[in-house]
TINU-261835 format. One record per residue: residue in one letter; x, y, z of N, C-alpha, C in turn. Coordinates in steps of 0.02 Angstrom, whole numbers, plus 50000, padded with zeros to 5 digits. Example, Ala and Ser with C-alpha at 12.3 -4.5 7.8 and 13.67 -1.06 7.14 Angstrom:
% residues 2
a506604971650390506154977550390506604983550390/s506424988850354506844994750357506455000250394/
This chain:
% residues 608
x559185528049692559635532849661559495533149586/x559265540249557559125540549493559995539049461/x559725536349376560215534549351560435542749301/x561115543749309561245550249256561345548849186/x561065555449161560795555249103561505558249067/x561745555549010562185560548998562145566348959/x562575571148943562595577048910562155575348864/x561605583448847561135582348796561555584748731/x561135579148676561445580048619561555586348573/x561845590048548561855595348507562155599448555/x562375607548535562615612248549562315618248602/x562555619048661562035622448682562025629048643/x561285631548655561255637948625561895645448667/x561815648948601562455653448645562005657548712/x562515660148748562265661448813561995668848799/x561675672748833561285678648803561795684048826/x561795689548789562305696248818563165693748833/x563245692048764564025690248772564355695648798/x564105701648736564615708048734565165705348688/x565365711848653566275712248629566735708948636/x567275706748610567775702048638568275709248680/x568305707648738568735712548766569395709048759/x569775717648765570505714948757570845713448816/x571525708348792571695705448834572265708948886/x572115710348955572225713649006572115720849016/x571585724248956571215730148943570955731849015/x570555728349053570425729849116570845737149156/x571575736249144571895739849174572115747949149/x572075746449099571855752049056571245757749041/x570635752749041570215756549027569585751949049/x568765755249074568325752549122568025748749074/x567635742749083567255737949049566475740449069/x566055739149029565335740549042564955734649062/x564445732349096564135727749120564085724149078/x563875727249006563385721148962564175717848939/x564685720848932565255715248898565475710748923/x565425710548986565515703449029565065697049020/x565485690349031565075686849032564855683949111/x564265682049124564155681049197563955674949222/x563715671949295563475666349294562635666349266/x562455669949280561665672849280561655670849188/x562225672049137562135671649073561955663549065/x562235660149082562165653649078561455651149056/x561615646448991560885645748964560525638248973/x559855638348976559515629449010559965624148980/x560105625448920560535620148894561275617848924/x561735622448934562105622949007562165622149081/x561565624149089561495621249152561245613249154/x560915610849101560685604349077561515600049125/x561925602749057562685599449059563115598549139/x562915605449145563075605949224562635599849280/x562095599849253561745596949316562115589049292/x562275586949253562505578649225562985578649284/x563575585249268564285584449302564145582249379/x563755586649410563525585449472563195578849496/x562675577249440562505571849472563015565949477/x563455566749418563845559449408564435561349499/x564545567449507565095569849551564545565849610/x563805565549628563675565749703563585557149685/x563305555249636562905547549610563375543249612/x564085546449579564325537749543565055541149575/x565455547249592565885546049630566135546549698/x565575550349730565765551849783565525542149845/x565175538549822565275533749855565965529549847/x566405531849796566965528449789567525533549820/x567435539349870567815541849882568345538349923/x567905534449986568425531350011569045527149988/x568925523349941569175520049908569825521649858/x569435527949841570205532849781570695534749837/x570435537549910570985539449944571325535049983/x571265528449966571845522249988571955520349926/x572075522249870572425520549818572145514149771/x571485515449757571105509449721570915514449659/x571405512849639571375517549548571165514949509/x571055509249511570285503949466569765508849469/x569705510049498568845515049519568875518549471/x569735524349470569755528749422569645529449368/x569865524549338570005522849270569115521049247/x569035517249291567985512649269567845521249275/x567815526149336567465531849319567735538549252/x568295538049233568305541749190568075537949140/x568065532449110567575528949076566825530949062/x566535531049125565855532249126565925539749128/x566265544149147566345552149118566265551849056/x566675547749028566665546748944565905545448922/x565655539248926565005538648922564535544148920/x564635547748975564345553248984564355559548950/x564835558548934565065566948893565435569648913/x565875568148967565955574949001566785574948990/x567095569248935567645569948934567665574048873/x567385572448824567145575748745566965583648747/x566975585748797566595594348785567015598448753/x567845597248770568065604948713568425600748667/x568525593848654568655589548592568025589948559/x568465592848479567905595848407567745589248398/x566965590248379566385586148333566615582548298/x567125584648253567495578748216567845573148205/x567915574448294568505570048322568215566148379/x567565565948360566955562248416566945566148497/x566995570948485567095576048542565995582748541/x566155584048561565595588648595565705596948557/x566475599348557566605604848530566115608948555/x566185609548626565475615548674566255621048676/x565755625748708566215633048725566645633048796/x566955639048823567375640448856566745640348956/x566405643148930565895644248976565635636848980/x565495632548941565175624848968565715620149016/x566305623248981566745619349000567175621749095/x566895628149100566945631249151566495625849195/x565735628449179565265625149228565215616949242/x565595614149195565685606349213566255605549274/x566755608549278567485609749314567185609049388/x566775615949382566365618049426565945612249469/x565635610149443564995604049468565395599749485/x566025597449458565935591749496566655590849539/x566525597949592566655598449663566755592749693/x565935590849715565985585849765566295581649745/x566725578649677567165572149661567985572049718/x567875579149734568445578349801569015576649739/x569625574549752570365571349717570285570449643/x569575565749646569425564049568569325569649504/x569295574049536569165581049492569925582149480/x570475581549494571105582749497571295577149435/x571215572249443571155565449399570685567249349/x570305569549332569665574949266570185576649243/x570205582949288570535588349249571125586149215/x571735583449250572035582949194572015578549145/x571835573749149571415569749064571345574349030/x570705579649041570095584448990570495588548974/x571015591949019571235598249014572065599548976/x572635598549032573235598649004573425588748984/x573115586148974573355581448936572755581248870/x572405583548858572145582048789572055587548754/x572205591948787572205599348758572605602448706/x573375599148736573865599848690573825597448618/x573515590748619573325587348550572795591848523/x572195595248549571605597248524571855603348500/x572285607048515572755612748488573355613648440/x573495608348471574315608248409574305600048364/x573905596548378574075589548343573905592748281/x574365587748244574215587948176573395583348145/x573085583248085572425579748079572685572148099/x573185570148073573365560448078573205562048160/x573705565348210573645564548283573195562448303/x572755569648281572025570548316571485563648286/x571655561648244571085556248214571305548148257/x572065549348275572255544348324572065544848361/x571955549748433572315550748490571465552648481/x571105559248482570695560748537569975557548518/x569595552348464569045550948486569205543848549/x569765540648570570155537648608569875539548668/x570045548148681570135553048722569455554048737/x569115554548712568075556948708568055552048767/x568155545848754567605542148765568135539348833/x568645541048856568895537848903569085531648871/x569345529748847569605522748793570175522748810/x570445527548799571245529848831571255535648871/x571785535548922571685539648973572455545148966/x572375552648970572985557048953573165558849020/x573775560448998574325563049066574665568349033/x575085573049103575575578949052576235577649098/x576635577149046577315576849095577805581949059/x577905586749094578225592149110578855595749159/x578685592449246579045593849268579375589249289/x580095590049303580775586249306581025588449392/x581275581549417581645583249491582125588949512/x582535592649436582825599249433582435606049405/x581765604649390581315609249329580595610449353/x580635612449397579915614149432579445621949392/x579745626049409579455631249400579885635549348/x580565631949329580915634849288580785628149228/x580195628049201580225622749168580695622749110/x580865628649088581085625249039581865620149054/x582285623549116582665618649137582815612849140/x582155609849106582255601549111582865596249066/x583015593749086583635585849071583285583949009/x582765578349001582715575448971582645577048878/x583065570248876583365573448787583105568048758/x583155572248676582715569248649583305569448565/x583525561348561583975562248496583755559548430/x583565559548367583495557048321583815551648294/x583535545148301583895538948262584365539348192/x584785534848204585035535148133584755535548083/x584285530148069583625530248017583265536648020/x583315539048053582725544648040582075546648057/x581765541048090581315536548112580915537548172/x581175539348219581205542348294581635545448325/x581475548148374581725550148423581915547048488/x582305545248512582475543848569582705544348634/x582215544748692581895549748731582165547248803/x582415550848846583025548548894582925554748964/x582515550149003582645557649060582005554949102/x581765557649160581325556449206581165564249228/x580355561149229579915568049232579525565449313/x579235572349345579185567549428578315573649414/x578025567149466577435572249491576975572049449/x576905565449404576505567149340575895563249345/x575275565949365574665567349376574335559849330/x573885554149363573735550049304574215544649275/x574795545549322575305539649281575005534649289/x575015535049343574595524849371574415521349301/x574025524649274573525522449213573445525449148/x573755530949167573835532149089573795529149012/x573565529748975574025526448909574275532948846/x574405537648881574625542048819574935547548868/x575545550148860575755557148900576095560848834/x576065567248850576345573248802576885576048847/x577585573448820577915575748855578495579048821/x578935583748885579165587148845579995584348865/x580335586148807581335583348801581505588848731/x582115590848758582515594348714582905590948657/x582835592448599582945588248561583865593148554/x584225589048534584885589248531585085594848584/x584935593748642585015597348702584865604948694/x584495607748667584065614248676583445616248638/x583255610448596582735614248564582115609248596/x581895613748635581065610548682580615607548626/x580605602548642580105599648583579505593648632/x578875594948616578285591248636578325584648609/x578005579048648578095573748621577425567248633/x576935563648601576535559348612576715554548609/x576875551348679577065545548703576845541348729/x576415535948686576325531348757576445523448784/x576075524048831576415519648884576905513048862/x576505509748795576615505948792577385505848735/x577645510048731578205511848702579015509448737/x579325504648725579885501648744580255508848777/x580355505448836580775508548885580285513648956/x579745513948928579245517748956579205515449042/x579155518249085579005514649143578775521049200/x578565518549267578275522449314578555517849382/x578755524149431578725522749499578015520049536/x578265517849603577625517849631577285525549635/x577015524949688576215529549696576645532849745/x576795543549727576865543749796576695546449847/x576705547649895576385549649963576345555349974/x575615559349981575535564049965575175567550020/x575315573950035574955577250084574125575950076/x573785578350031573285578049987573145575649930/x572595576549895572165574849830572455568549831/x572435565449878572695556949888572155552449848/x571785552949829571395550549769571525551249690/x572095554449683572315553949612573045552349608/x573035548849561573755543749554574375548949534/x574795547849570575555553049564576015548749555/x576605548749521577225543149506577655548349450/x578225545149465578765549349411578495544949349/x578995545949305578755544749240579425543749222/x579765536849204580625536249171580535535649085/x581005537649058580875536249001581725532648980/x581985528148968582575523948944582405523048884/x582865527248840582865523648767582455522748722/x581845527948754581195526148712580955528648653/x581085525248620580995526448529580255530048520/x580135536748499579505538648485579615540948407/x579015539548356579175539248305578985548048280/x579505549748241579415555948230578975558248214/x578375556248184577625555848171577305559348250/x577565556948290577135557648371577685567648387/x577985567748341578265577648372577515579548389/x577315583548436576775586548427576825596048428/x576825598848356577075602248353577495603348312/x578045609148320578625608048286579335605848333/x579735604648301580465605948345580755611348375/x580665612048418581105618048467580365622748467/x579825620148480579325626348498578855620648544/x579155618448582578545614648654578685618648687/x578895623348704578775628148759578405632048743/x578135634248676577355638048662576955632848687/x576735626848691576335623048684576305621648770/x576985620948792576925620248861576395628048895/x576865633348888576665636848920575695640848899/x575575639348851574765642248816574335636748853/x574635628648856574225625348872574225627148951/x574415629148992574615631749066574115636949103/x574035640949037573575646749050572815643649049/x572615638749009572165636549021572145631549084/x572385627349111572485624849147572335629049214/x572825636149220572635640449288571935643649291/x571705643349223570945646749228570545639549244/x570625635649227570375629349242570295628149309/x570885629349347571165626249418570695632449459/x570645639349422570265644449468569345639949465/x569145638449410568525634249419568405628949457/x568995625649463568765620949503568895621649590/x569245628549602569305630849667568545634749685/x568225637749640567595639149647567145635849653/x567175630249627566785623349649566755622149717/x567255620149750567535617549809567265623249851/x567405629249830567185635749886566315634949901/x566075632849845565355634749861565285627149906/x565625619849879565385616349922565605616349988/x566145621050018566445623350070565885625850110/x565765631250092565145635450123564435630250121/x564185627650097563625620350103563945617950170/x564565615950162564585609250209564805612150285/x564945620750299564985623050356564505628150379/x564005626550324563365630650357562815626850396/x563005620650366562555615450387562905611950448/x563555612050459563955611550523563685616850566/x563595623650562563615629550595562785628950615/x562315624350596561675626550597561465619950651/x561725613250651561885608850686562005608450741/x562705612150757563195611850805562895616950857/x562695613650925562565619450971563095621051027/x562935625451050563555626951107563055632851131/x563195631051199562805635851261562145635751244/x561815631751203561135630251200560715632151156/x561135634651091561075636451048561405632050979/x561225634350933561585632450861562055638150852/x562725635250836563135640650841562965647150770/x562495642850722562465647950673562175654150700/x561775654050745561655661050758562115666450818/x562855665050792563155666050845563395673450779/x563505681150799563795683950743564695683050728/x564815681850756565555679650741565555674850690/x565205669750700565185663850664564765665450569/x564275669950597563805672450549564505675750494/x564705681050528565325685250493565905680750470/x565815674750488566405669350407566055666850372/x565445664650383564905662250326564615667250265/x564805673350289564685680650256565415680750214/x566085682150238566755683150218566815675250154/x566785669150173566765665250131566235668250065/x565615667350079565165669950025565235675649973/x565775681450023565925686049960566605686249929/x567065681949949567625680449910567475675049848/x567055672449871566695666549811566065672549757/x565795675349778565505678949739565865681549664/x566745686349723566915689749662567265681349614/x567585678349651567685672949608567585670049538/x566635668049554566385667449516566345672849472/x566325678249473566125684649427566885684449395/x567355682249436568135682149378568065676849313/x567925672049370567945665349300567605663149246/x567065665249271566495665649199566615671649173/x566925678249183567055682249141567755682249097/x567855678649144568805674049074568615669949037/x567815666849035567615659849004567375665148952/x567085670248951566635673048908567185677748875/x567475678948897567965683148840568685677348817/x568575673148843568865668548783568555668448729/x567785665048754567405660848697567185667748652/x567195676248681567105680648625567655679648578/x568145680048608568775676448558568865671348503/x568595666348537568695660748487567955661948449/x567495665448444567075664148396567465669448322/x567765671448330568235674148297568625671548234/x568705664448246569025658148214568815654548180/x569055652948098568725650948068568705643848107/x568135639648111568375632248143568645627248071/x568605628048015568805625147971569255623347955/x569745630247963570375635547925570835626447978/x571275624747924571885619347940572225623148015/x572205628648028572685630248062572285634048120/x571535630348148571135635448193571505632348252/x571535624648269571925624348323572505630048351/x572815633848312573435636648328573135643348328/x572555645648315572105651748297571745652748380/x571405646448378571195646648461571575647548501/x572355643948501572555644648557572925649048562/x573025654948533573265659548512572635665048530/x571865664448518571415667648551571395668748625/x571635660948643571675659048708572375664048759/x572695662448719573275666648765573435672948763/x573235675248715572795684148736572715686548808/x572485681948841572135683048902572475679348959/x573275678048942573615674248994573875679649078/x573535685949058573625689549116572965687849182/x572455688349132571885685049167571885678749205/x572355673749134572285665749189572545666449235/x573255670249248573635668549284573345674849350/x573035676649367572545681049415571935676649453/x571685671049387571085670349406571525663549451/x571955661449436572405655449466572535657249533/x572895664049548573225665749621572625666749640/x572005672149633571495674149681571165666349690/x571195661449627570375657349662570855651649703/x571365650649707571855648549748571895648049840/x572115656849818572035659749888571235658149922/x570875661949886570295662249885569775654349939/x570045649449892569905641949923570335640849992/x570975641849992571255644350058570755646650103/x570725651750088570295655950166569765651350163/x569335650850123568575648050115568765641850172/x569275637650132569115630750198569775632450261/x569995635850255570335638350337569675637950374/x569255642850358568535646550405568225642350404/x568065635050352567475629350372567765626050405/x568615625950414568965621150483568885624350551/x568955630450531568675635250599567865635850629/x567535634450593566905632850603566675626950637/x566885620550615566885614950646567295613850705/x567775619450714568275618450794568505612550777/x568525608750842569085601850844568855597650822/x568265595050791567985591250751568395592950653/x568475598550653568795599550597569375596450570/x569695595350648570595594250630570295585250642/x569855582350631569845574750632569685573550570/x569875564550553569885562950485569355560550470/x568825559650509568045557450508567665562650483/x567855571050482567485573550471567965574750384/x567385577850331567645580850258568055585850269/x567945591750315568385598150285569045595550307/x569295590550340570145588850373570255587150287/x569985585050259570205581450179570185587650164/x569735591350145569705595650106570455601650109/x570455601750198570805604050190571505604550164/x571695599150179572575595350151572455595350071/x571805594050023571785593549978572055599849944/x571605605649972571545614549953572265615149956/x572635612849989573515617049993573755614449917/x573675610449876574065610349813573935616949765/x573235618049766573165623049718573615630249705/x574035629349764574565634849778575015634849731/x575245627249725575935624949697575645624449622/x575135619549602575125617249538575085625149486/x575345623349433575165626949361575485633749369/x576255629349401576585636549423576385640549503/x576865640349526576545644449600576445649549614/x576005652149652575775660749662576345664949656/x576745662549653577495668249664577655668549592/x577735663349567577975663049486577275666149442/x576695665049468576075668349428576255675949429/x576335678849495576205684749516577005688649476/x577395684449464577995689149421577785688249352/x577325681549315577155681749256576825687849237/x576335687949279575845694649279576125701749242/x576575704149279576975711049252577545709249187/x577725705249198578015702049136577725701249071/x577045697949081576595698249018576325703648987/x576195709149052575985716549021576425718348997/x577125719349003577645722648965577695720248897/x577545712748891577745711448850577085713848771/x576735712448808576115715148758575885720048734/x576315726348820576425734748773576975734148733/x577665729948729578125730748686577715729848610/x577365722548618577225723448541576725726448527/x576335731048559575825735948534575345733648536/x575125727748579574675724348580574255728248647/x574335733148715574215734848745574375740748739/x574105746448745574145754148748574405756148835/x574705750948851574795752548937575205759848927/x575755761348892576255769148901575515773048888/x575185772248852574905779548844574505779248898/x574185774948925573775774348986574105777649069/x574745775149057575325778249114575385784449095/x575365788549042575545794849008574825799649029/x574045797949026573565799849043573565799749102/x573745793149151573585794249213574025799249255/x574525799649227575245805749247574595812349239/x574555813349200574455819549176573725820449245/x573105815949241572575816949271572965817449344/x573355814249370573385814749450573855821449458/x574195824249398574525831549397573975837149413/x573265836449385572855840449379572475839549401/x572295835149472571835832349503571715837249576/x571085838749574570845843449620570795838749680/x570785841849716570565841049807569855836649782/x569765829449837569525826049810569095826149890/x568075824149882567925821549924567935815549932/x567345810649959567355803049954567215803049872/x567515797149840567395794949783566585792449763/x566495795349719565825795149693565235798849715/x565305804449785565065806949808564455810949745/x564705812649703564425816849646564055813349584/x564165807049607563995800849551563055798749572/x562795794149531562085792849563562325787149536/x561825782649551561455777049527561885771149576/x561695766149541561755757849570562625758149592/x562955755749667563705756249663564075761449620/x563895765249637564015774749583564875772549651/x564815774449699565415775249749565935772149735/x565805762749720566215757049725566345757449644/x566065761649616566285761849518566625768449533/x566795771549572567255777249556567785774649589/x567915771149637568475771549679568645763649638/x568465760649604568945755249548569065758649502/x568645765549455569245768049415569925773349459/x569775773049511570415777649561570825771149569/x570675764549575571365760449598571475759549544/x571365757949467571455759049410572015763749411/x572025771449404572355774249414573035774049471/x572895771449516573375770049582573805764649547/x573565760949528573875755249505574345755049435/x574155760949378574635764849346574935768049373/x574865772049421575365775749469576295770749489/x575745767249539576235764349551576875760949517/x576435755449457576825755149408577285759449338/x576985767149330577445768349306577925772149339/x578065772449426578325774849463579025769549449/x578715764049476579315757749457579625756649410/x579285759749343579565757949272580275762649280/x580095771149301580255776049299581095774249351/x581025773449398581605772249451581925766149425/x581555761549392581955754449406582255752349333/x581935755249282581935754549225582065746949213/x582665744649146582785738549152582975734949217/x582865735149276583335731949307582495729549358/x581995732549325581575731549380581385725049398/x581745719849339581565712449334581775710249407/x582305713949421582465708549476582105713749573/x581695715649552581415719549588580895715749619/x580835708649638580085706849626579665707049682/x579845709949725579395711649780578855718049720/x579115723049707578655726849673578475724849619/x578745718249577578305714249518577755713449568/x577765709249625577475706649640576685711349658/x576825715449697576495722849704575955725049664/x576305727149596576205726749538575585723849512/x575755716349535575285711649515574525711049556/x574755709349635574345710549671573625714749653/x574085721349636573435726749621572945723249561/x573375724349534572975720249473572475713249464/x572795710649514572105704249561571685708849583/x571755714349612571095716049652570765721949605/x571305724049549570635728449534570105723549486/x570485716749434570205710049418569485711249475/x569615709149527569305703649556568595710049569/x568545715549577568185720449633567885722449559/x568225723149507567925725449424567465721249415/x567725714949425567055708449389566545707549434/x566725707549502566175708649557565525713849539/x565675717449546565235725849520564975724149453/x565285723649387565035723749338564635716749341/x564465710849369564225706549378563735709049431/x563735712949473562975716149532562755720449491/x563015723849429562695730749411562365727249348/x562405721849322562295716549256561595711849300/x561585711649347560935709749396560515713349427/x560635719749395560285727849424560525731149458/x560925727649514561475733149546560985735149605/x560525728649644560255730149710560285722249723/x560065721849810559935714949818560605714249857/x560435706949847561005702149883561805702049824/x561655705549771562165705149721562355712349750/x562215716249769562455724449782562855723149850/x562435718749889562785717449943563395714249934/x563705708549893563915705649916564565707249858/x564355713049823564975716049765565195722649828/x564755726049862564785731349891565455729149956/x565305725149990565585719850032566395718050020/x566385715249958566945715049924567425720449923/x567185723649885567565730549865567745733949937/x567425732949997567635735350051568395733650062/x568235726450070568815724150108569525723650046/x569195724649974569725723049925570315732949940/x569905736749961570055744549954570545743050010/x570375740250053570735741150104571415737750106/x571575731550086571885728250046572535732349996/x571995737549931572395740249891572755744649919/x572705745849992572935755150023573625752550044/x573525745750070574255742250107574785741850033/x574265738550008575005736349947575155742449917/x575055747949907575005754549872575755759149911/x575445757149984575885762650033576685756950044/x576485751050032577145748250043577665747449988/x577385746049934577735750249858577925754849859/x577645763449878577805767349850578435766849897/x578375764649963579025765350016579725763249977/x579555757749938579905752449912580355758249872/x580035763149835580305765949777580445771949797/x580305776449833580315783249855580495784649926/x580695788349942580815793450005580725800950022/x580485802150092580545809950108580095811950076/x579995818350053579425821750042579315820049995/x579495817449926579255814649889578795809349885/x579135803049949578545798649972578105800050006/x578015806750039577185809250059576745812550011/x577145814649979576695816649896576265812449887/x576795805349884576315798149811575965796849886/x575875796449921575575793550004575065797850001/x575175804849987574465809049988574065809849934/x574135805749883573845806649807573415798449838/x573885791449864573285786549900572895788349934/x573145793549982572395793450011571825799249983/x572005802949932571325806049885571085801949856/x571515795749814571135792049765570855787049794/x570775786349848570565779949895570145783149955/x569865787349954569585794150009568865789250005/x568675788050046567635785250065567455784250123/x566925784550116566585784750191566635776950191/x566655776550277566735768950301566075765950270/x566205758950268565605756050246565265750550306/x564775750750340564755746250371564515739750378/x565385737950349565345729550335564955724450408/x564875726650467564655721850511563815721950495/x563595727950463562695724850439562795723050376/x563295724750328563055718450259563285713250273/x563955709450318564015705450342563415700250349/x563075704850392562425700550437562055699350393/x561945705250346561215700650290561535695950239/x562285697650230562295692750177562355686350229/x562615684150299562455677750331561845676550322/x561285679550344560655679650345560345675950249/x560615678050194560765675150136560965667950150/x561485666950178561775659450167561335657550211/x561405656750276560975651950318560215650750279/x560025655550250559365653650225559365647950165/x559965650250126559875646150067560325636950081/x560655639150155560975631050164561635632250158/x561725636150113562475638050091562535641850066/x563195642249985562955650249937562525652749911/x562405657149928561555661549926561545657549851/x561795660049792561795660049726561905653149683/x561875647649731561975641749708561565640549639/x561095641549647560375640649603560435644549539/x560845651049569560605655649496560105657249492/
């Protein structure tokens, strides 16, 4: 077994064809051009360098300790985020100054990514790298950061985030625990129990959050070794049973006012910005898992015979190895294009300026319509992917000898964590309002144009019929759900006005669309950014099939929601002009894109 090398020294070079910093949830508004996206294909040798470390350390140095993390031997954990440290791979978005790596949004994607195969332990990564050291790399003050994160680089000390409370799940800010100022002046003293907190086992530092004189949310760097501090056992968990879970008590525990991280009464900026990264995070590392999903049931499917055959050449079987491959396609084309219009963002920032931490993350949450999209689709997304590799393996699947039974119990958290699909999918319409209120989004005038175009909209054939070139069809009928999808919503604005908050079947609606015109936009502009033929035409073309079909349900069950009688055959007959195409026949791209995976072992595109 070769020994891994860690991250190469210096900066990788920037990736080629950034494009523009697009604006944040512009998508819905108005069409993006190929070159402004960022893609996987952009990814530069020096990146993939980094990437190949993540992987090797994920197949070399943890996956023989898998057994071991999932009976609760968290020694392992702790020695391997160590040697992560060693490696680099804890240091990538902790700045240079702070003995960190200071790489981009996109490196930090493709590390998430690679190291898949760590199974649980990637859960135990992430939150170290991500929502526990992030908060400091954003809001600490210089003393913090000169404490706390070259600690953090190197795995020296290990971060946790404690956030949610046994009454405060998804309504975080609901939480108990208070936070009062000593007589002296001196500290704070911190009183309440936080549950579910990722890394307790071992921790030595959590950022947590308590209301200081019972309402003002205030962040806090606490650690372990701080009088009164303590942890439950370990507890029992459906899944990701390889990473340590325990409440978190806090009695009386003096934190010295020095450790606020932040200001007083503003940890709920800090909670919620650091969150958004976290769900774009959590969509990378569901894309991970998808591609090693598809590996590990193609090679089941190519194995496994029945009636005297290998079932891979069975087309039923072919047609989920195809359906996995193009939900992971558009995937990938979401998440590296949220990595790349961050990092257009943050090059934006002075890195000097005292106050870029709060500059970045402020670049960063620009785009909290995106995280919270790229969170529900790569979610769901990993869902289906290992449903179909348990369905692939039949009754060998549902045993604990084989990986996908883990995988699978593992895949069901991604639902719940970083906020759940239900609470994402109402953030979603929530955040657009809020960003046309402050003029930060042109959405009214966009609802005001699209009124007017579907007033004056002629008798329509199939979409794109009149168009040429590369996906000319599947680029007209995403700027028509574009339009459908202003439809709908300013239909809802219009009937429901203020009250539509509590409407949330059509928040939800709302949102939906907006995942799929996301997901079918980045698909396409990612096949048409690769020439727009091939196995990338196929497998954006593919997509967009089944995503259209998709948008027609949620479209017709909204407008029901809001309208009646002849009025609701109006908006019913304006869906089916703007959604009008010839069938596509998904059972032969199906077949070539199987014909793709079986050849390559797994996802056609592994390689790049």
């Amino acid at each position: 077994m070769a020994d891994v090398q860690p991250v190469p020294a210096g900066r990788p070079a920037e990736a080629a064809a950034r494009g523009r910093k697009p604006l944040g949830a512009g998508f819905l508004v108005e069409a993006t051009a190929p070159g402004d996206v960022f893609t996987a294909e952009d990814l530069t040798e020096e990146q993939k360098m980094i990437g190949q470390v993540a992987r090797d350390f994920a197949w070399q140095e943890v996956r023989p300790r898998l057994e071991e993390l999932e009976h609760g031997h968290h020694e392992h954990s702790v020695a391997l985020l160590r040697r992560a440290g060693e490696l680099g791979l804890l240091a990538v978005e902790i700045p240079a100054e702070y003995e960190g790596l200071g790489l981009d949004k996109a490196t930090a994607t493709l590390v998430v990514e690679k190291l898949a195969p760590a199974g649980s332990f990637g859960v135990t990564f992430g939150a170290h790298t991500g929502i526990g050291t992030l908060p400091i790399v954003y809001f600490g003050n210089p003393e913090q950061k000169r404490r706390y994160l070259p600690k953090l680089a190197t795995g020296e000390w290990i971060a946790a985030y404690a956030l949610t409370e046994p009454d405060a799940g998804s309504d975080a800010l609901g939480g108990k625990t208070r936070a009062v100022l000593s007589p002296d002046g001196k500290h704070y003293i911190l009183n309440g129990q936080k549950q579910w907190i990722t890394n307790s086992g071992f921790a030595h530092v959590f950022v947590v959050y308590a209301k200081v004189d019972g309402d003002k949310m205030t962040a806090f760097i606490v650690e372990r070794d701080f009088p009164g501090v303590s942890v439950s056992e370990e507890v029992r968990k459906m899944g990701i049973k390889g990473s340590s879970t325990r409440m978190l008590y806090l009695n009386e525990v003096p934190v010295p006012v020095e450790n606020v991280l932040g200001e007083v009464g503003k940890g709920h900026h800090i909670a919620f910005n650091i969150l958004n990264i976290g769900r774009w995070k959590l969509a990378a590392g569901n894309l991970g898992a998808c591609k090693e999903l598809i590996a590990l049931a193609t090679r089941y499917a190519q194995g496994r015979k029945q009636f005297g055959q290998p079932i891979a050449t069975f087309p039923l079987i072919q047609q989920k190895l195809a359906a996995m491959a193009v939900r992971t396609y558009a995937l990938e084309a979401m998440v590296y294009r949220t990595a790349g219009a961050f990092d257009a963002s943050l090059r934006e920032i002075d890195g000097d300026a005292p106050d870029a931490g709060r500059q970045a993350i402020a670049a960063i949450s620009e785009y909290a319509v995106e995280a919270s999209i790229n969170k529900v689709f790569g979610s769901e997304t990993l869902d289906f992917v290992v449903d179909e590799a348990v369905q692939i393996h039949g009754g060998y699947g549902y045993m604990q000898e084989y990986e996908v039974e883990r995988a699978y119990r593992d895949a069901r958290i991604n639902r719940i964590f970083e906020g759940t699909n239900e609470i994402n999918r109402l953030l979603i319409p929530r955040e657009l309002m809020r960003r046309t209120m402050k003029g930060q989004l042109p959405l009214m005038q966009a609802l005001t144009r699209v009124q007017k175009e579907l007033a004056e909209m002629a008798p329509l054939g199939p979409a794109g019929e009149a168009a040429s070139g590369p996906l000319a069809e599947e680029q007209a009928l995403i700027a028509n759900t574009r339009r459908l999808g202003l439809m709908v919503a300013g239909l809802a604005v219009q009937k429901y006005m203020q009250q539509l908050e509590h409407e949330q079947e059509l928040l939800a609606a709302i949102a939906d669309l907006a995942i799929e015109l996301y997901a079918m936009e980045s698909a396409v502009l990612r096949a048409l950014k690769a020439g727009g033929n091939g196995l990338h035409a196929d497998l954006a073309r593919l997509f967009v099939a089944g995503s259209l079909d998709r948008v027609e349900i949620i479209a017709r069950n909204a407008l029901a929601a809001i309208e009646r009688g002849d009025t609701l055959q109006v908006q019913l007959g304006l869906v089916r002009r703007l959604l009008r195409r010839e069938p596509v026949n998904q059972v032969a791209l199906g077949r070539q894109v199987a014909a793709a995976v079986l050849e390559a072992g797994g996802y056609p595109l592994a390689g790049r």
